[in-house]
C-alpha positions, 0 to 999 in steps of 0.5 A, spaced: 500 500 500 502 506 498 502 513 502 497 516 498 493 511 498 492 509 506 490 517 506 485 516 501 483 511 507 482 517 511 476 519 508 473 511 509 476 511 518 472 518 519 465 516 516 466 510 519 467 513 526 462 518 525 457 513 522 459 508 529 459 513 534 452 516 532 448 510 530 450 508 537 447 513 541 441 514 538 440 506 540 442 509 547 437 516 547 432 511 544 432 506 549 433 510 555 437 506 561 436 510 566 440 506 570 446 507 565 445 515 565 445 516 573 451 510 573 454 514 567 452 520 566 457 523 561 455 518 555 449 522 554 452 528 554 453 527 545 445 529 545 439 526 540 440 531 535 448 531 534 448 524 533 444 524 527 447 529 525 454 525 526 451 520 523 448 525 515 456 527 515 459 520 515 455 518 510 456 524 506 464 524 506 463 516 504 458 519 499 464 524 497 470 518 497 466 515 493 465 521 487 458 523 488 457 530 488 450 533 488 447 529 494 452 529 499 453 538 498 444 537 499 445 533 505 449 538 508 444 544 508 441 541 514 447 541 518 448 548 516 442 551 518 442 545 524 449 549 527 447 556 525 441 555 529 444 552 534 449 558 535 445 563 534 441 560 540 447 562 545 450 568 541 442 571 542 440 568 548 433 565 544 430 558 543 428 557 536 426 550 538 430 545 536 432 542 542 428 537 543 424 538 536 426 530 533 427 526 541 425 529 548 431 527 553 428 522 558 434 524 563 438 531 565 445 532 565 445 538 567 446 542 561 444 549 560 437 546 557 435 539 555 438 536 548 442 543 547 449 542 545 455 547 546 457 552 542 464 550 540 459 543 538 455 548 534 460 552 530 464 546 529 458 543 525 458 549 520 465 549 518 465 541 516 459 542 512 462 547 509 468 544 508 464 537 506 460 541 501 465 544 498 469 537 497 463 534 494 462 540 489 469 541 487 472 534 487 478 536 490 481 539 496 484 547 496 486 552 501 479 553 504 477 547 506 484 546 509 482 552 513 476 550 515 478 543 518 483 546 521 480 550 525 474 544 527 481 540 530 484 545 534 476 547 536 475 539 537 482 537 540 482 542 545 477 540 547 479 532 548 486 535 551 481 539 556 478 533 559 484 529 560 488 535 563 482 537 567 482 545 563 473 545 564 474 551 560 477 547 553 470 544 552 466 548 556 465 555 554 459 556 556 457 553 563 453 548 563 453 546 555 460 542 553 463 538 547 462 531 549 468 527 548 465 523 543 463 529 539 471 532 539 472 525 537 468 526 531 470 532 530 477 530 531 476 525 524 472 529 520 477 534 520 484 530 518 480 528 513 479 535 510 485 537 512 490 531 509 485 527 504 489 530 498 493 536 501 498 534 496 493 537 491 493 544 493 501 545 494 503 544 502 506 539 506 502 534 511 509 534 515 508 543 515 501 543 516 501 537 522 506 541 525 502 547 525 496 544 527 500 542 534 503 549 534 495 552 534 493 547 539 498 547 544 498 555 544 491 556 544 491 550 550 495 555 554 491 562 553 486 557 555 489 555 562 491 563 562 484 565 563 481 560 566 487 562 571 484 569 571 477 567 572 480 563 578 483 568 581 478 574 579 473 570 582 475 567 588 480 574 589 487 570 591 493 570 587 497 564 586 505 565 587 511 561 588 517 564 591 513 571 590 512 570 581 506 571 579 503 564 576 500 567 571 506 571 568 509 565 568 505 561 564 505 568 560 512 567 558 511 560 557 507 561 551 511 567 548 517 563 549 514 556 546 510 559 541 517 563 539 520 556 539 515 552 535 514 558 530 522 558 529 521 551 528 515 550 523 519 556 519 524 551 519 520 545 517 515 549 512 523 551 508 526 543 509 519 540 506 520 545 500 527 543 499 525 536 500 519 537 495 524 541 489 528 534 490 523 529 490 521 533 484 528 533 480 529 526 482 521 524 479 523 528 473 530 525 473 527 518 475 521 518 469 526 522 464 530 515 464 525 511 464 522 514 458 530 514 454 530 506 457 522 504 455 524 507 449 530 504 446 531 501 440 535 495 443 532 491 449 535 493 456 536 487 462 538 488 469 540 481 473 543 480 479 549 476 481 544 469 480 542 471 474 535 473 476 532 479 472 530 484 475 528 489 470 527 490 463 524 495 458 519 495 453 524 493 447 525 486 451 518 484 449 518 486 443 525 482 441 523 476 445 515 476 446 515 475 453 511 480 457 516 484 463 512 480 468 513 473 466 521 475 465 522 479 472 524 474 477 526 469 473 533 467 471 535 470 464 538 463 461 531 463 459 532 467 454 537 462 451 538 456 447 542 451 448 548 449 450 547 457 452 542 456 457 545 450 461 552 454 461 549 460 464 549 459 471 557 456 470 559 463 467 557 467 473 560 462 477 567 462 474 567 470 473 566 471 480 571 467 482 576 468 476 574 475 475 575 473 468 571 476 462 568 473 456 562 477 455 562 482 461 564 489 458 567 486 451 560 484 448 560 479 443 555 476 437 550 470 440 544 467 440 537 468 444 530 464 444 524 467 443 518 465 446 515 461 441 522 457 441 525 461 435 533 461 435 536 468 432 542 472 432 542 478 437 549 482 439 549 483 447 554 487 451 554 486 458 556 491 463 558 490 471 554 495 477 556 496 484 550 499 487 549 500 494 554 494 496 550 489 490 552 486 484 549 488 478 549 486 471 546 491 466 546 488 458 543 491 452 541 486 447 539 488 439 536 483 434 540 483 428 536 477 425 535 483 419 542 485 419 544 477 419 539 476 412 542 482 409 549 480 410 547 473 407 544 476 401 550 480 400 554 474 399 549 470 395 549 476 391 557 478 390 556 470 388 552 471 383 555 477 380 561 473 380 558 468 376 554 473 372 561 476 370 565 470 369 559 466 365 557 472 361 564 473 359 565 466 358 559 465 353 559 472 350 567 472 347 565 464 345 562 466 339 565 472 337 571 467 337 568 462 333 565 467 328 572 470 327 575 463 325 569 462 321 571 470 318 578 467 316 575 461 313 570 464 309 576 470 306 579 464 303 574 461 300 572 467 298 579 468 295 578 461 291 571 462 288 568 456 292 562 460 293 557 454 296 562 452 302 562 461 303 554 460 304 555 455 309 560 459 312 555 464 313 549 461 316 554 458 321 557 466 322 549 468 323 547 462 328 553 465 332 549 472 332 543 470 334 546 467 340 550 473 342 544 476 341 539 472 345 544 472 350 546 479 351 538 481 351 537 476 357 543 480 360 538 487 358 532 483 362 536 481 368 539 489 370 532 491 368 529 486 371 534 488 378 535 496 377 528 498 373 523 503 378 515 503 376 510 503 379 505 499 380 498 499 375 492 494 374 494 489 369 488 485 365 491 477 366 487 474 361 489 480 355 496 479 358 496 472 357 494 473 350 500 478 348 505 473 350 502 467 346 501 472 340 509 474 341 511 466 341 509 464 334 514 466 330 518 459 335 519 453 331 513 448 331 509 454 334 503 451 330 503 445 331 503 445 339 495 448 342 496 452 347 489 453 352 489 461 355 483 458 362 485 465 365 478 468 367 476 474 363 475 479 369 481 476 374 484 483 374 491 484 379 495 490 380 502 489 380 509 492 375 506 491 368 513 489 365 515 485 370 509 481 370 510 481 362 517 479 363 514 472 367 508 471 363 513 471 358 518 466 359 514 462 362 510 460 356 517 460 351 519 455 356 514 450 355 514 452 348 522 450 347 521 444 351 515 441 348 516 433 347 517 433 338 515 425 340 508 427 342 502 427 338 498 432 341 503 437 344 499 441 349 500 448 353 494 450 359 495 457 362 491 457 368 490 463 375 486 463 380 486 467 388 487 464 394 487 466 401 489 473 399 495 469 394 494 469 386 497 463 383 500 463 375 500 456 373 503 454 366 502 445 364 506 442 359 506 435 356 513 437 354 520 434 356 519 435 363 525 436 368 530 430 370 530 429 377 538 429 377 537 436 375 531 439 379 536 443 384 539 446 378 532 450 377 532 458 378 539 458 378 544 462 373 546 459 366 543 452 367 541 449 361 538 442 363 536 440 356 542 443 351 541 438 346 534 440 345 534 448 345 540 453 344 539 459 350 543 462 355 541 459 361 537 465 364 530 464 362 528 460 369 533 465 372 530 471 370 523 467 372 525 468 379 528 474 380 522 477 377 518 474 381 521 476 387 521 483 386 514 483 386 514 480 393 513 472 390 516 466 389 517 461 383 515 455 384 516 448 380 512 441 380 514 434 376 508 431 371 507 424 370 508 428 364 512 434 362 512 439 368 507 445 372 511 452 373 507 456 377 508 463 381 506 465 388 504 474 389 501 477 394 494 478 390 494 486 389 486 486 388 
């Protein structure tokens, strides 16, 4: 429970006391013991009236505790005037007739007049309703109700500390008619929750305003003694010395000096607590500045001590590692490690506490962590060593590098592509320029001995070799454009895109004689790069067409799409050469040629396949036929 909260439960003590101590005596003047009232006069001094009126401020202070607002500020008018009338009873010596107005007392105590209460009694009933009142109407506390309770509490402790002194005039100030210790008792609770109940609102210390309290008090008691000493001796016409000093300029200078000392002494407190205010000030803004760069970072921030229990970590924590902070506070932080990291952990700690040798702590290194779901990833940890307040800590800042890790090994898979790219474009580029050089020192002979039919042949053999080059160098277009070109994205008609690439092959050899089915619906509309997708759908359909099975009777060729769980799926079916198993790992990749004998190309075109796929977000996939081969690719389905 904390400070602010066991004061909050002020408000619940003080009504419960007003609301026990009422109910109590209405029980008692309702069931009139006689016996009880001449054995024990004093438990009637609270009369009728006062109850039931403690009883209204009880509940009216829960009622405010618990939020309302109208209602408790209504109840308190009747307190009010109730009070008013009361007082005005005294100060104007009248009767207005609310003595005996709800219950006639059966027995007399003598008071000045049955069921009359005392002034103080009086004058404290209208300043807590309206304090009360103004706490419901406001909802919350401020400089004017702190007053007003703090006058109730002098009036009511004064009078509590009267009966146990035995100073009449403390509870008595009218002869006959006093507070009952059961009303200063009340009174004393109403006014400390006035008074402290959400004082920190209004920009005062409780350790001040207690210390004044006191100081008030105790003065007052001492005028109180002070004139109840001049009354004695006005009254009775002796003088009470001792050693020939006057008793009364005795107490005369006790209060002087002790209000002067008690007044130095709030002074100095009042000062203390705004200094110690400024500093709980600065240390919050300090301690909530770090909290928030902590619960902040980037990188996960853990805390353990020397056993290896977590004793804090920060909000990046349960992002990198998807545990909430409570299920990792108090655990021991191997939890968050693999194997063999998590069995090993304690002997870590163990072996630098006593070697003191670092293998991690303030060197930091690459090691791996566990997540929740079980998952193992790459994380950088750099550990440091605290000593605070005679304890070992251990603070460690540990960053996911799952994404850093995947891009390295892009990079390398990419440098080794461009490798291979290099070396292989080079290798097939000067291949048949070199043959068609020879083949040009040839034909310059022929053509010097007039042997015209073998030139012709020469020649053919020469274009072949350029049609190659350049087949091969388009590929190489296709594979930066594919790589570097920027273009946005747009609705692409699937079916028509489909139809274009058809059209486009026929100029292929044995084109005609292979039937090619277009099954795409005609309203499946995508939104995805147009060149890019023309560039799959276009080798796709080549490559079926290049590999069809010359031996087959009915070569055919079905290009289907559909959608699927927020996926579009492209398939291309033959009945062509299909694949080999032996070669199958071969696919996607640069410069393979499973079937050379069969078709003269690059090498590219399944590369070129892949790539282009995955720069739209999807991927390329192969499936084996009983006969020919399925090439399908997977995009995120842009409706």
């Amino acid at each position: 429970m904390t400070f602010t909260w066991s004061w909050e439960r002020a408000n619940v003590a003080a009504s419960l006391w007003c609301i026990a101590v009422g109910l109590v005596m209405l029980a008692l003047w309702l069931a009139e013991p006689a016996a009880l009232a001449a054995a024990h006069p004093g438990l009637f001094n609270m009369k009728f009236n006062a109850a039931l009126t403690f009883v209204v401020l009880g509940v009216s202070l829960w009622l405010v505790a618990a939020g309302r607002r109208k209602l408790p500020a209504l109840m308190m008018v009747p307190v009010f005037i109730y009070g008013a009338l009361a007082l005005a009873q005294h100060v104007l010596t009248i009767d207005a007739g609310i003595d005996t107005l709800l219950n006639t007392p059966f027995v007399d105590i003598g008071t000045s007049q049955p069921g009359r209460i005392a002034p103080n009694t009086a004058l404290c009933f209208i300043l807590m309703s309206i304090a009360i009142a103004r706490r419901a109407l406001r909802g919350k506390n401020d400089i004017v109700q702190v007053a007003l309770g703090f006058a109730t509490f002098i009036i009511a402790a004064a009078a509590l500390v009267g009966y146990a002194i035995s100073l009449d005039f403390a509870h008595d100030w009218i002869r006959f008619t006093r507070m009952s210790v059961q009303s200063a008792s009340c009174f004393v609770a109403l006014a400390v929750a006035i008074v402290f109940v959400g004082t920190e609102k209004t920009g005062y210390n409780r350790l001040t305003i207690a210390a004044i309290l006191g100081l008030l008090t105790y003065l007052i008691l001492l005028a109180m003694a002070y004139y109840e000493l001049a009354r004695y001796e006005n009254t009775f016409g002796i003088t009470f010395t001792i050693n020939g000093i006057n008793a009364r300029s005795t107490l005369s200078s006790l209060v002087l000096i002790s209000g002067a000392l008690y007044g130095a002494l709030i002074v100095h407190l009042y000062f203390s607590s705004r200094q110690a205010r400024a500093m709980a000030a600065d240390l919050a803004e300090s301690r909530g500045r770090l909290a928030a760069i902590i619960d902040n970072a980037v990188d996960g921030i853990i805390t353990i001590d020397q056993h290896g229990i977590i004793q804090s970590v920060n909000d990046a924590c349960t992002r990198i590692f998807g545990y909430e902070p409570e299920e990792m506070i108090g655990c021991n932080v191997k939890m968050l490690m693999p194997e063999p990291y998590h069995s090993a952990h304690d002997g870590y700690l163990g072996n630098y506490h006593r070697t003191s040798e670092a293998k991690i702590i303030g060197i930091g290194r690459e090691v791996e962590g566990r997540r929740k779901d079980g998952v193992i990833f790459p994380l950088d940890l750099a550990v440091a060593k605290v000593e605070l307040n005679g304890a070992t800590i251990y603070s460690g800042i540990v960053r996911d590098i799952s994404e850093r890790k995947a891009n390295e090994r892009a990079l390398i898979e990419a440098n080794a592509e461009l490798e291979e790219f290099a070396y292989r474009t080079s290798h097939d580029l000067r291949s048949p320029i070199a043959s068609s050089l020879g083949l040009l020192g040839i034909s310059k002979d022929m053509l010097a001995e007039g042997n015209t039919p073998a030139l012709g042949q020469m020649l053919q053999r020469m274009e072949v070799n350029f049609r190659r080059l350049d087949h091969l160098i388009q590929n190489i277009i296709t594979v930066t454009r594919t790589r570097l070109m920027e273009e946005d994205e747009g609705p692409i008609k699937l079916r028509v895109l489909v139809a274009e690439a058809i059209d486009a092959l026929s100029h292929l050899d044995d084109f005609k004689r292979i039937r090619i089915e277009n099954h795409v619906p005609a309203e499946l509309t995508i939104v995805s790069k147009p060149s890019k997708f023309q560039v799959i759908v276009g080798n796709m359909l080549s490559n079926a067409v290049k590999y069809h099975d010359p031996k087959e009777a009915e070569p055919a060729i079905d290009v289907r799409a559909f959608r699927y769980g927020g996926r579009l799926r492209l398939s291309v079916e033959d009945n062509g050469l299909g694949v080999p198993p032996a070669s199958r790992h071969l696919l996607f990749k640069m410069f393979k040629r499973l079937h050379p004998n069969r078709s003269f190309g690059s090498g590219l075109g399944l590369y070129i396949l892949r790539k282009s796929a995955e720069a739209l977000g999807g991927t390329a996939l192969y499936e084996a036929r009983d006969k020919g081969s399925r090439f399908m690719i997977d995009l995120p389905d842009g409706d």
